[in-house]
C-alpha positions as a printed NumPy array, in Angstrom:
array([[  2.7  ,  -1.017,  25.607],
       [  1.503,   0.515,  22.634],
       [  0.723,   3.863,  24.622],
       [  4.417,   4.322,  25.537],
       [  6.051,   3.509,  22.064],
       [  3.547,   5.972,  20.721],
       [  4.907,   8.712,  23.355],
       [  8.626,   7.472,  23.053],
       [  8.031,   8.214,  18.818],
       [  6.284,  11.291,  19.322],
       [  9.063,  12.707,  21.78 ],
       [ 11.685,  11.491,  19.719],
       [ 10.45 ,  13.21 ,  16.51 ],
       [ 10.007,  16.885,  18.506],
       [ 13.643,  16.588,  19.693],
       [ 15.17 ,  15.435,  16.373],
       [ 12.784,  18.031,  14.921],
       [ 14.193,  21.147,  17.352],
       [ 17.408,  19.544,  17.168],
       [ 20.769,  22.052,  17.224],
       [ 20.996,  23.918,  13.883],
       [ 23.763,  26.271,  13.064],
       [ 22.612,  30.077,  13.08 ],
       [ 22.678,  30.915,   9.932],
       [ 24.132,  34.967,  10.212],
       [ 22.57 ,  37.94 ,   8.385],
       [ 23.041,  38.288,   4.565],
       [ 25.929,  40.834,   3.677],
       [ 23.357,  42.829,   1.479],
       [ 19.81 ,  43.   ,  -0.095],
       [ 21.561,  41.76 ,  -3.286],
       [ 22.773,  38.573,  -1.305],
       [ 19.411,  38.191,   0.698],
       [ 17.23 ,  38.521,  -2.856],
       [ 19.795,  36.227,  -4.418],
       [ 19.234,  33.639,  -1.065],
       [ 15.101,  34.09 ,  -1.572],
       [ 15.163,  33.435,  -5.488],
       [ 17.497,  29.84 ,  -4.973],
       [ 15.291,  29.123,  -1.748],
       [ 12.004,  29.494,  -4.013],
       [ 13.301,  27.31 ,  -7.182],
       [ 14.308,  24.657,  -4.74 ],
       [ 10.953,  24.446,  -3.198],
       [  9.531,  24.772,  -6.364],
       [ 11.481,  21.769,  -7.521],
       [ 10.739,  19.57 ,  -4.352],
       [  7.233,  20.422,  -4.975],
       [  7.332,  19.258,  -8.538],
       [  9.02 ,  15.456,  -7.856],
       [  6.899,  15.203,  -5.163],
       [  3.55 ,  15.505,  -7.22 ],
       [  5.141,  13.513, -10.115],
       [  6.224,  10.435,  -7.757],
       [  2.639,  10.885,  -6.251],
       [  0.891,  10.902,  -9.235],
       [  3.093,   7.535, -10.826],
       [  2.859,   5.802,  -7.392],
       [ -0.269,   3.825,  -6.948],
       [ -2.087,   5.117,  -3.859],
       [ -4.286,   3.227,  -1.323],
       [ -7.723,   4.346,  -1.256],
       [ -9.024,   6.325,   1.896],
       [-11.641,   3.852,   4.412],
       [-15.289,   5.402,   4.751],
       [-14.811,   7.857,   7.61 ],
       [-18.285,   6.357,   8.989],
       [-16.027,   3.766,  11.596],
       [-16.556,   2.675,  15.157],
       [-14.327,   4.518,  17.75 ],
       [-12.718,   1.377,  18.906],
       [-11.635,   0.43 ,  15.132],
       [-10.302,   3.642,  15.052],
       [ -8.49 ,   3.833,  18.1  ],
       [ -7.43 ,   0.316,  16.956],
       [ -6.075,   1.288,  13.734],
       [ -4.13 ,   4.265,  15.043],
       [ -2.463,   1.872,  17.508],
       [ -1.67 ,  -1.042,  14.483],
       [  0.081,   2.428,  12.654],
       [  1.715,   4.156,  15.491],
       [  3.548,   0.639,  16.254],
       [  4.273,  -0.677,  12.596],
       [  6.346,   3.362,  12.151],
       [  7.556,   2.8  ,  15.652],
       [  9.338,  -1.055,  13.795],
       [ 10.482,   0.833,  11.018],
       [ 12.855,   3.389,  12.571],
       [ 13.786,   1.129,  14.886],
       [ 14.907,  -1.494,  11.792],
       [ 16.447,   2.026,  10.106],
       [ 18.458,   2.634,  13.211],
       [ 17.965,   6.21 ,  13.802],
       [ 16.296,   8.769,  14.419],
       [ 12.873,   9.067,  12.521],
       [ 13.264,  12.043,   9.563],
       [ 11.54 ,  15.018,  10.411],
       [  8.781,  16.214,   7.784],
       [ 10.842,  17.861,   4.835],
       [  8.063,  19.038,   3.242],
       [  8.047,  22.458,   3.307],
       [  5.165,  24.441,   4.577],
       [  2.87 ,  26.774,   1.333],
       [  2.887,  30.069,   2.434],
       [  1.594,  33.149,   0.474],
       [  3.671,  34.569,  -2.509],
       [  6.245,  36.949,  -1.377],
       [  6.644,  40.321,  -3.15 ],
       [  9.871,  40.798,  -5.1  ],
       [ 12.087,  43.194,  -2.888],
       [ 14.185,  45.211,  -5.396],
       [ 17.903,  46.212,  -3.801],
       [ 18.075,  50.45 ,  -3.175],
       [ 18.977,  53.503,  -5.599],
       [ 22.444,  53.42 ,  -3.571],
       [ 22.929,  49.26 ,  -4.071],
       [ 21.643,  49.472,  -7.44 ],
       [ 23.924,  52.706,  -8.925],
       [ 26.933,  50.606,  -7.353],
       [ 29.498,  49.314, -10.154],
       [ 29.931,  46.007,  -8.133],
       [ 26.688,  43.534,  -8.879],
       [ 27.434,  42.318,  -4.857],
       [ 27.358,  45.524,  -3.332],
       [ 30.105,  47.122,  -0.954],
       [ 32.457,  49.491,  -1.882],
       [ 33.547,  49.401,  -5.729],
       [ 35.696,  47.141,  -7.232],
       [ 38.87 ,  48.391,  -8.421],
       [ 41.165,  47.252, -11.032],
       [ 44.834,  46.823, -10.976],
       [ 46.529,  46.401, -14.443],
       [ 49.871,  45.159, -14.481],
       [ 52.667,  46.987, -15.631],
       [ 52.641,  45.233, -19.333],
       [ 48.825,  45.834, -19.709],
       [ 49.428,  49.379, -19.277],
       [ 52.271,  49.576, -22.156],
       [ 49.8  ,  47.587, -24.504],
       [ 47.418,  50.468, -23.64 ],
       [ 49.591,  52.821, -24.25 ],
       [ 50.996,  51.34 , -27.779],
       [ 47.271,  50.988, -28.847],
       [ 46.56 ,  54.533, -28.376],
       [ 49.192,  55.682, -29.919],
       [ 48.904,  53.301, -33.144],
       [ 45.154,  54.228, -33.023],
       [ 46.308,  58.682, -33.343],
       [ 48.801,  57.823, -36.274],
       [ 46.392,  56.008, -37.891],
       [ 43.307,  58.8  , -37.675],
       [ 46.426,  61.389, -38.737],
       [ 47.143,  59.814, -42.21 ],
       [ 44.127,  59.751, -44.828],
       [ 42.029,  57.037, -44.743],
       [ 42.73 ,  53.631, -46.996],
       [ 39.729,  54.516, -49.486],
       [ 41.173,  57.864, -50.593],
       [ 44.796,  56.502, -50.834],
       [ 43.915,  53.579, -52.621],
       [ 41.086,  54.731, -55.034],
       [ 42.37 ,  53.933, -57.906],
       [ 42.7  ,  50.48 , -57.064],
       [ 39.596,  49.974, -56.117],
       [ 37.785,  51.096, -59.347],
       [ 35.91 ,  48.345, -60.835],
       [ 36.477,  49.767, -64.313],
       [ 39.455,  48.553, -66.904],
       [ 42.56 ,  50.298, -66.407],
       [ 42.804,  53.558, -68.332],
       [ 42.778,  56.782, -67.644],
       [ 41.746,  57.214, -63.993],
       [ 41.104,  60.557, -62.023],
       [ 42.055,  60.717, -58.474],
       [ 39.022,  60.634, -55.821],
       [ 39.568,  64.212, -55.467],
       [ 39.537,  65.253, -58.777],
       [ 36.175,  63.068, -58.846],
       [ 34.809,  64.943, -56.16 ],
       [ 35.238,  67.7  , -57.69 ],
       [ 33.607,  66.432, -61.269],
       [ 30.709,  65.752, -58.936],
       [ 30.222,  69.31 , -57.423],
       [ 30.671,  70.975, -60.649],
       [ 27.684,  68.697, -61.862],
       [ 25.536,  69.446, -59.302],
       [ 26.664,  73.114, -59.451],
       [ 25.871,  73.136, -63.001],
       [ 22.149,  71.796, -62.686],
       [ 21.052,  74.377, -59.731],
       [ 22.498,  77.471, -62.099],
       [ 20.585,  76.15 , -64.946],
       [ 17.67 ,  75.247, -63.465],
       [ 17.7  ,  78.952, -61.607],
       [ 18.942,  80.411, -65.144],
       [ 15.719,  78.963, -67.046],
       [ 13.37 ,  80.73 , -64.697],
       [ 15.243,  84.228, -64.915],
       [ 16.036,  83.785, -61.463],
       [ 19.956,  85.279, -60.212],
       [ 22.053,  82.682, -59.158],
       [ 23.515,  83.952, -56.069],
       [ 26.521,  81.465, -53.989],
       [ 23.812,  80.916, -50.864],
       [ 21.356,  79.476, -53.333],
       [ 23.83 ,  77.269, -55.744],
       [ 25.676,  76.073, -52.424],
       [ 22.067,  74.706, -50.6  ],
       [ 21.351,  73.118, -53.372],
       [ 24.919,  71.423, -54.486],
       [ 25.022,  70.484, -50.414],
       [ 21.84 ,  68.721, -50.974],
       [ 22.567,  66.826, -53.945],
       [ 26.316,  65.402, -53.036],
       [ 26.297,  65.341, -49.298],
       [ 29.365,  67.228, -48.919],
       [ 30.577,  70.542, -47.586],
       [ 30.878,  72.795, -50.874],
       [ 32.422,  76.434, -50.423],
       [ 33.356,  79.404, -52.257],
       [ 37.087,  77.176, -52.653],
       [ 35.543,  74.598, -54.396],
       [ 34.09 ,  77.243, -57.246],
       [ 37.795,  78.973, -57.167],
       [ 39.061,  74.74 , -58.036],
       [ 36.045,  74.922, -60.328],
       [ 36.764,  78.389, -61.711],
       [ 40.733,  77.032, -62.213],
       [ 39.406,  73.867, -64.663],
       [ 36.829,  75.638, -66.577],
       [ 37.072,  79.064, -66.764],
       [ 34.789,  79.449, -69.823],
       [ 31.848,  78.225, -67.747],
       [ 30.609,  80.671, -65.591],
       [ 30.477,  84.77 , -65.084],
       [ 31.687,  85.256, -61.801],
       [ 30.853,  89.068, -60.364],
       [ 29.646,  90.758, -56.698],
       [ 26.224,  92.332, -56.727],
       [ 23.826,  94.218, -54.13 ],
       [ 20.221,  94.771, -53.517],
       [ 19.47 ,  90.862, -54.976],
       [ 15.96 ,  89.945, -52.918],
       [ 17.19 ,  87.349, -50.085],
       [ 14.734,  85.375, -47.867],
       [ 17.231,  84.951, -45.239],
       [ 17.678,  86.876, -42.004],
       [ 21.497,  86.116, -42.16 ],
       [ 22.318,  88.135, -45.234],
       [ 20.959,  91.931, -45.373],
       [ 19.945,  93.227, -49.244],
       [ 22.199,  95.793, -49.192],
       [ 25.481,  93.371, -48.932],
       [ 27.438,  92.305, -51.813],
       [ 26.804,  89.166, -52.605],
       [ 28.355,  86.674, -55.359],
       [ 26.571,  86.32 , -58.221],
       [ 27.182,  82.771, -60.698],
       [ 25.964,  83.216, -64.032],
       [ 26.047,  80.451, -66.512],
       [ 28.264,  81.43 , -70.355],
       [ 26.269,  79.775, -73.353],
       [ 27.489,  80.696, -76.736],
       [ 24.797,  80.277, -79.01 ],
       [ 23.412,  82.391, -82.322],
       [ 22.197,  85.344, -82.309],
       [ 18.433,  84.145, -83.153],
       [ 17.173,  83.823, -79.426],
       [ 17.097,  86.24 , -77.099],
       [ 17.579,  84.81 , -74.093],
       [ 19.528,  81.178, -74.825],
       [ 18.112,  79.002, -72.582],
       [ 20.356,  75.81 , -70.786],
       [ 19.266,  72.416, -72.018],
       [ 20.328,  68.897, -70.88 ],
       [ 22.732,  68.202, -73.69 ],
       [ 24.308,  71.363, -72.995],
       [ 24.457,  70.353, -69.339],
       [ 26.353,  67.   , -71.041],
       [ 28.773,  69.07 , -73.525],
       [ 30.429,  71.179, -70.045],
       [ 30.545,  67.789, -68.133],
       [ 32.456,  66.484, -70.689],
       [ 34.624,  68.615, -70.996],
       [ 35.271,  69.3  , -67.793],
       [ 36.335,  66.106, -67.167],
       [ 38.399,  66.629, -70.498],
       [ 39.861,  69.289, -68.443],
       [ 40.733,  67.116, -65.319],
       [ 42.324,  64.484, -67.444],
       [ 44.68 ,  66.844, -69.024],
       [ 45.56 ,  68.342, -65.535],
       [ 46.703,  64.835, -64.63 ],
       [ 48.192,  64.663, -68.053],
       [ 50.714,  67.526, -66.761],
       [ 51.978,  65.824, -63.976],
       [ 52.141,  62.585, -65.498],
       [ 54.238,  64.033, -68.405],
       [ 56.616,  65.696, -65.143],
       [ 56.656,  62.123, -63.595],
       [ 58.081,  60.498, -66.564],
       [ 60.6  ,  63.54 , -67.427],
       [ 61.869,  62.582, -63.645],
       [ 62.354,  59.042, -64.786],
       [ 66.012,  57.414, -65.683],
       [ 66.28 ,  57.376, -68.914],
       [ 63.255,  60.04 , -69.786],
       [ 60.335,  58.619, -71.47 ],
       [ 58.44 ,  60.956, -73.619],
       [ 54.851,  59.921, -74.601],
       [ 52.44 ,  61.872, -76.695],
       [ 49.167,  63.509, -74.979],
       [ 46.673,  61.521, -77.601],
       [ 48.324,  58.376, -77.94 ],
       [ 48.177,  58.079, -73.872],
       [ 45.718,  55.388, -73.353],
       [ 46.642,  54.401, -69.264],
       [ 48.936,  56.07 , -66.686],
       [ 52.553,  54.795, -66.083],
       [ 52.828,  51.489, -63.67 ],
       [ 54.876,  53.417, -60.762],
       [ 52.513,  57.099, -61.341],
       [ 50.4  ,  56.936, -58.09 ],
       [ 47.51 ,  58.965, -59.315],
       [ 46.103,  59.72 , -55.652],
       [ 49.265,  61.577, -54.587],
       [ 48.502,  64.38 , -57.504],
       [ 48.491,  67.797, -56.011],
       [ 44.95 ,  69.09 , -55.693],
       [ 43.796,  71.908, -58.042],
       [ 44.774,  75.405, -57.591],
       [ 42.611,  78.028, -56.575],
       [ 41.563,  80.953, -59.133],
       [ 40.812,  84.863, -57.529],
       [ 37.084,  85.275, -57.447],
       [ 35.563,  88.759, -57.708],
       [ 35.735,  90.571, -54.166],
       [ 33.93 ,  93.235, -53.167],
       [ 34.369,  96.942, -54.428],
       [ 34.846,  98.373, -51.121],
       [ 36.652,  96.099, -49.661],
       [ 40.472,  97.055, -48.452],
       [ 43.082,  94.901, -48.691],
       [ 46.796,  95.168, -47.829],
       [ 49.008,  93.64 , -50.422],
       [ 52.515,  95.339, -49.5  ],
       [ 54.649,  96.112, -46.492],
       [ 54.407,  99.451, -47.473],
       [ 50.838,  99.577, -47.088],
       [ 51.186,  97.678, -43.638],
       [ 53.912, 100.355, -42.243],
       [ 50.857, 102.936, -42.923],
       [ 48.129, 101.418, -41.019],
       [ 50.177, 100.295, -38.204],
       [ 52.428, 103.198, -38.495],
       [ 50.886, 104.107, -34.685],
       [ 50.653, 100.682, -32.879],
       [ 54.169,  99.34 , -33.576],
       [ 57.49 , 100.879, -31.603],
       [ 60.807, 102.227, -33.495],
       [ 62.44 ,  99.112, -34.056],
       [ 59.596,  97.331, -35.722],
       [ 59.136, 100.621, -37.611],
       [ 62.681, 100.519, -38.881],
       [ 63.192,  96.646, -39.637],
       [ 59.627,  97.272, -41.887],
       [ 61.418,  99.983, -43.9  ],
       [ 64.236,  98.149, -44.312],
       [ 62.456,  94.698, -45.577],
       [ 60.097,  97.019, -47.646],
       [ 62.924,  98.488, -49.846],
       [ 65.355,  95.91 , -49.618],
       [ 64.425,  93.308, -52.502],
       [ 67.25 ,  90.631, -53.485],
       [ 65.969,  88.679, -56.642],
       [ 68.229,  85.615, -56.735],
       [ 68.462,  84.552, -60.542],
       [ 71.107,  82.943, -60.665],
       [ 70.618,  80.538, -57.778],
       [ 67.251,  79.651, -59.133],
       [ 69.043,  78.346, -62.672],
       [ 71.8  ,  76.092, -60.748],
       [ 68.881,  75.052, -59.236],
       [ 66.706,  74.396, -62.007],
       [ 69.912,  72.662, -63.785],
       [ 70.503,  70.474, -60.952],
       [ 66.707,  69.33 , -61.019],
       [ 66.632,  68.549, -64.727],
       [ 70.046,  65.863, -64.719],
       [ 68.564,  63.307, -62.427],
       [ 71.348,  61.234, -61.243],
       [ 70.309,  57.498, -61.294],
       [ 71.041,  55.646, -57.931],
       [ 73.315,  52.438, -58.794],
       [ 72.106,  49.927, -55.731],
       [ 74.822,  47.891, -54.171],
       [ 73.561,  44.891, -55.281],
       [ 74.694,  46.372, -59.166],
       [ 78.515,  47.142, -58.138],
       [ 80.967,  46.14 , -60.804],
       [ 78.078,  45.655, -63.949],
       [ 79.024,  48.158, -66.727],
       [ 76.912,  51.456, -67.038],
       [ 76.587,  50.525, -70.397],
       [ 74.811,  47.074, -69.627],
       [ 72.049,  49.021, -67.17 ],
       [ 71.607,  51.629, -69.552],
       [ 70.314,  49.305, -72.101],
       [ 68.033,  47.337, -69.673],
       [ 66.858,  50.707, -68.312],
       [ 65.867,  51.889, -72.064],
       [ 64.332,  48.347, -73.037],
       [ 62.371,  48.835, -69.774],
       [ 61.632,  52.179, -70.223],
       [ 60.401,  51.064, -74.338],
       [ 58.097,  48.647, -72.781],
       [ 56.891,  50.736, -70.35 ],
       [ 55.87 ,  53.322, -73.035],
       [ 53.926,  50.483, -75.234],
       [ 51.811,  49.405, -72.788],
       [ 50.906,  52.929, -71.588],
       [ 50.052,  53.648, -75.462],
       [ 48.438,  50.329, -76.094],
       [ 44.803,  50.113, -77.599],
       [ 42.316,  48.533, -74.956],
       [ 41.238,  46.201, -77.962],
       [ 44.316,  45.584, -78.239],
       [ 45.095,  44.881, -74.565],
       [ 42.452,  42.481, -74.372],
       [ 43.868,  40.782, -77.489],
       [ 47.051,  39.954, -76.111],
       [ 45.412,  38.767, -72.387],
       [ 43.31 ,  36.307, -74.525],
       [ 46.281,  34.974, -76.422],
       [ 48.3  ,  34.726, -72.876],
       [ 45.653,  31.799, -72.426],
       [ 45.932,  30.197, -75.266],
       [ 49.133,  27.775, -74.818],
       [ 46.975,  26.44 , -71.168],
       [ 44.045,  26.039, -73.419],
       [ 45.489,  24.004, -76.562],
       [ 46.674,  21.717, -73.952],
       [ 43.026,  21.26 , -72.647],
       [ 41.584,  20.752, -76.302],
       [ 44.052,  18.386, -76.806],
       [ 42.953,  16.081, -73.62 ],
       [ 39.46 ,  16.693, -74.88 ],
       [ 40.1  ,  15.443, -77.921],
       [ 42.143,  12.337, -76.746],
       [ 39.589,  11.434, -74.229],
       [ 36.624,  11.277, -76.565],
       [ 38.274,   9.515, -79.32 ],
       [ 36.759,  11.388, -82.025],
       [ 37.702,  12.787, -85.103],
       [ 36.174,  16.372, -84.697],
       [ 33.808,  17.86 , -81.925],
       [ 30.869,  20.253, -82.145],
       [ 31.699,  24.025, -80.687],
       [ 29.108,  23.927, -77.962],
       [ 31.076,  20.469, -76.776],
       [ 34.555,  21.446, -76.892],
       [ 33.791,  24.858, -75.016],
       [ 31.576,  23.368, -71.929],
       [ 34.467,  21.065, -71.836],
       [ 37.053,  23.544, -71.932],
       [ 34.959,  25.722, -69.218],
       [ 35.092,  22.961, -66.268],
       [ 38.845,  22.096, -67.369],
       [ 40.129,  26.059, -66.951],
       [ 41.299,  27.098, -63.898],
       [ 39.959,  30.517, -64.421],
       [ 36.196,  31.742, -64.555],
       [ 34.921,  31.842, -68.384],
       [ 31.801,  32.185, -69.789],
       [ 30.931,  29.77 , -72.807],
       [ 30.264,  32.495, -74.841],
       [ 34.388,  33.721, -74.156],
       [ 35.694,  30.28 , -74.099],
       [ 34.458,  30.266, -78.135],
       [ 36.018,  33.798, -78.74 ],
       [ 39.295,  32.431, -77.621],
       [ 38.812,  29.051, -79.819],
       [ 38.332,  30.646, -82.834],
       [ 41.727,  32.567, -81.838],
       [ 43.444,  29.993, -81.554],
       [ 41.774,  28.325, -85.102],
       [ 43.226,  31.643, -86.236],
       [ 46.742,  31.729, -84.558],
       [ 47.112,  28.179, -85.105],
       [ 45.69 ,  26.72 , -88.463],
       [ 47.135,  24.237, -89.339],
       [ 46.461,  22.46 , -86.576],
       [ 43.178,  23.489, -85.694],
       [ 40.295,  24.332, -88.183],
       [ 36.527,  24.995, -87.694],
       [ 34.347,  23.266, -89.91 ],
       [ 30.688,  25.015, -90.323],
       [ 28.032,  22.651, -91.307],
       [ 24.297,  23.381, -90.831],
       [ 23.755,  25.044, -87.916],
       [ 26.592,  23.917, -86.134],
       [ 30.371,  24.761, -86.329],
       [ 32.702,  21.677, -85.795],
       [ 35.829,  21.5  , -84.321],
       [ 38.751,  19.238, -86.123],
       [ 42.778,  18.737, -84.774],
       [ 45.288,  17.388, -86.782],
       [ 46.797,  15.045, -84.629],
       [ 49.758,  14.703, -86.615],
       [ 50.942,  18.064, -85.474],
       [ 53.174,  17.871, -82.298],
       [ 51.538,  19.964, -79.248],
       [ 55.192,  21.307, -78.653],
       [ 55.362,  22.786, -82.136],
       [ 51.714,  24.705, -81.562],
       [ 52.693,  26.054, -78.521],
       [ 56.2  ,  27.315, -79.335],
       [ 54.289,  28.936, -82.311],
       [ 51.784,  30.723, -79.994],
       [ 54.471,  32.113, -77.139],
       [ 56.716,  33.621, -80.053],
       [ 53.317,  35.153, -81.93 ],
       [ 52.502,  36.695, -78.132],
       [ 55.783,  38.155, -78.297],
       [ 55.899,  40.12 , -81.062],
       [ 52.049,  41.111, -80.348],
       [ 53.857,  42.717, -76.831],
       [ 56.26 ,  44.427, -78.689],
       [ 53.992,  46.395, -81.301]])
């Protein structure tokens, strides 16, 4: 009996173990078939894993001596055979065949081919290809366009770099004008240093050495802008047979020649170029740049409605609407040219050389422009008259207010206009400290009240004060503006020095309205000096 369950199991286990399975049908591609290897490994890998953990937390039996009689043996396979024969009958199917999976050797990692791998799609075939829809192309399309205007225009540093100087408001040269401050400096120390050791200063030389110092392209332009500001600074003139070291320029060829001017006694010789000289040009140089700016400032504010006029050296900070990056660069000066050289100035001149390479016609309409000069006088004065009355534009929103009424604003505006741009800096930061002062009295006054106390020590009132401001002040500015207001306000606020400290007293009789209608109407008239 046992004998035939034994062969019923083992029959039953090789047919459910070569049971029907569904052909499983070539992968599509070596990408798909590594892809199917790699999840068929980790999976193993994992079924491996739980089943040495749940072996090693399961308690196991241990194995019987091996040294047994042949009919205990045969004895004990029967006792198995039949108790796993009970249990699949009790489980009502078909016994499981083994799931473990056999350990083979480690397969080598099969990489897809060049043509797989140069493929844009990661699962091989043909490439994809993308359709955009009709509104994704327009975005595209806006994008680049937005993207060209913006590359045309200049670049947000240069038209904004005024307002990104981190210096007070004053006086402030446009980034060109700056860049050109900086070339002349750098110019200036290569022709001194090559002036000190009696060497010529030729443009090759001074231009190496200014492109290694600033990083930028310089050119013979950039001396002309140079030349234009300063003129005083340098002897410009064309030379031959100066020594080169360079295989581009033969010693024979003119060449330009800078050579520093240095007016000095008579004592020495040879003057030589020191660093405080090098200073003394710098400055004024960029004395020179400021009054360049000066120019067409003053035009600016002739063009204004009504004209404000503003003296040169009482100009301490450009006009509110003056956008100092839009100012014109600086005009070229002629540099020395050759000696040889030709040049054609007239039409004249032009009719000769090309006398033989042009036909009749052309021959005749250069005659005719050559001697035919119209100077138009008097339609460059109605001109010039028509510039100087500037008309002022009346906006719609103004119809029916007398001219009389916006003239008077527009000079009152204009008046203010012209103090602040000849305001003191001292004085400038004057009146911002008293602009604070009607927030702070109102802060020294809580202090005061909270504390109950008849006076307060300086060091007290101003750490106070610091945490209680809105804005960022140091302790050591929070005192400069108390004392202002002990001066602006004293009879209601008076320091006290004793010792080594200074104390703070308020007469709270005063009414807080009272102090601060006092300190707006002293502001006032401060604004209008």
């Amino acid at each position: 009996m046992a004998q035939v369950r034994l062969t019923e199991f083992f029959s039953q286990r090789k047919k459910g173990a070569s049971g029907p399975k569904k052909p499983a049908g070539p992968p599509s591609s070596p990408v798909h078939r590594e892809f199917v290897r790699v999840i068929a490994e980790a999976a193993g890998r994992e079924d491996r894993t739980a089943n040495a953990a749940k072996a090693a937390s399961s308690p196991q039996t241990p194995k019987r001596p091996s040294g047994l009689s042949p009919e205990r043996g045969s004895a004990a396979a029967e006792h198995s055979s039949a108790k796993r024969t009970r249990r699949v009958q009790a489980g009502g199917g078909e016994p499981a065949p083994d799931t473990r999976a056999r350990r083979g050797a480690r397969k080598k990692l099969v990489l897809p081919d060049d043509d797989t791998r140069r493929s844009k799609n990661p699962f091989g075939g043909a490439q994809a290809q993308v359709t955009l829809t009709p509104l994704v192309q327009v975005e595209i399309i806006v994008f680049s366009f937005s993207l060209v205007a913006c590359s045309a225009e200049r670049p947000a540093y240069q038209r904004y770099h005024t307002l990104a100087q981190d210096i007070p408001p004053g006086l402030v040269l446009p980034l060109h004008f700056r860049l050109l401050a900086e070339m002349f400096r750098s110019m200036d120390t290569v022709v001194a240093m090559l002036y000190n050791r009696c060497e010529t200063a030729t443009f090759a030389k001074v231009q190496q050495g200014v492109q290694d110092m600033t990083h930028r392209r310089f050119e013979q332009n950039h001396v002309a802008q140079i030349r234009t500001v300063f003129p005083e600074a340098y002897a410009l003139k064309q030379e031959k047979n100066i020594p080169t070291f360079s295989s581009g320029i033969k010693k024979g060829e003119y060449q330009l020649t800078v050579e520093p001017i240095i007016v000095s006694d008579h004592s020495q010789a040879r003057p030589v170029l020191s660093a405080s000289l090098l200073l003394e040009r710098r400055r004024v140089f960029h004395q020179n740049l400021i009054s360049l700016v000066k120019q067409h400032h003053q035009e600016f504010l002739s063009s204004l409605v009504p004209p404000v006029s503003v003296p040169e050296d009482r100009l301490t900070r450009w006009h509110p609407r003056f956008n100092v990056d839009l100012v014109p660069a600086v005009p070229v000066s002629p540099l020395p040219e050759p000696p040889h050289r030709e040049t054609l100035s007239t039409a004249q001149e032009v009719l000769d050389r090309a006398r033989l390479l042009i036909n009749p016609k052309m021959e005749k309409a250069l005659i005719s422009a050559a001697q035919q000069v119209q100077p138009r006088p008097a339609q460059g004065s109605v001109c010039a008259q028509k510039a100087a009355e500037p008309v002022a534009p009346v906006p719609g929103s103004l119809k029916g207010v007398s001219q009389s009424l916006l003239d008077r604003i527009r000079a009152k505006e204009a008046q203010k206009l012209q103090a602040v741009m000849t305001r003191d800096p001292a004085h400038e930061e004057r009146l911002l400290m008293m602009s604070r002062l009607v927030d702070l009295a109102r802060i020294l006054r809580g202090i005061f009240v909270a504390e109950k106390k008849a006076a307060l020590t300086m060091a007290a009132a101003c750490s106070r004060m610091v945490a209680s401001y809105a804005s960022a002040l140091t302790t050591g500015d929070m005192e400069k503006h108390v004392r202002l207001l002990a001066e602006l306000a004293a009879d209601w606020l008076t320091l006290h020095p004793i010792r080594k400290d200074v104390y703070l007293k308020m007469d709270r009789k005063v009414e807080l309205a009272v102090v601060l209608d006092k300190l707006s109407r002293r502001l006032r008239e401060e604004e209008q000096v």
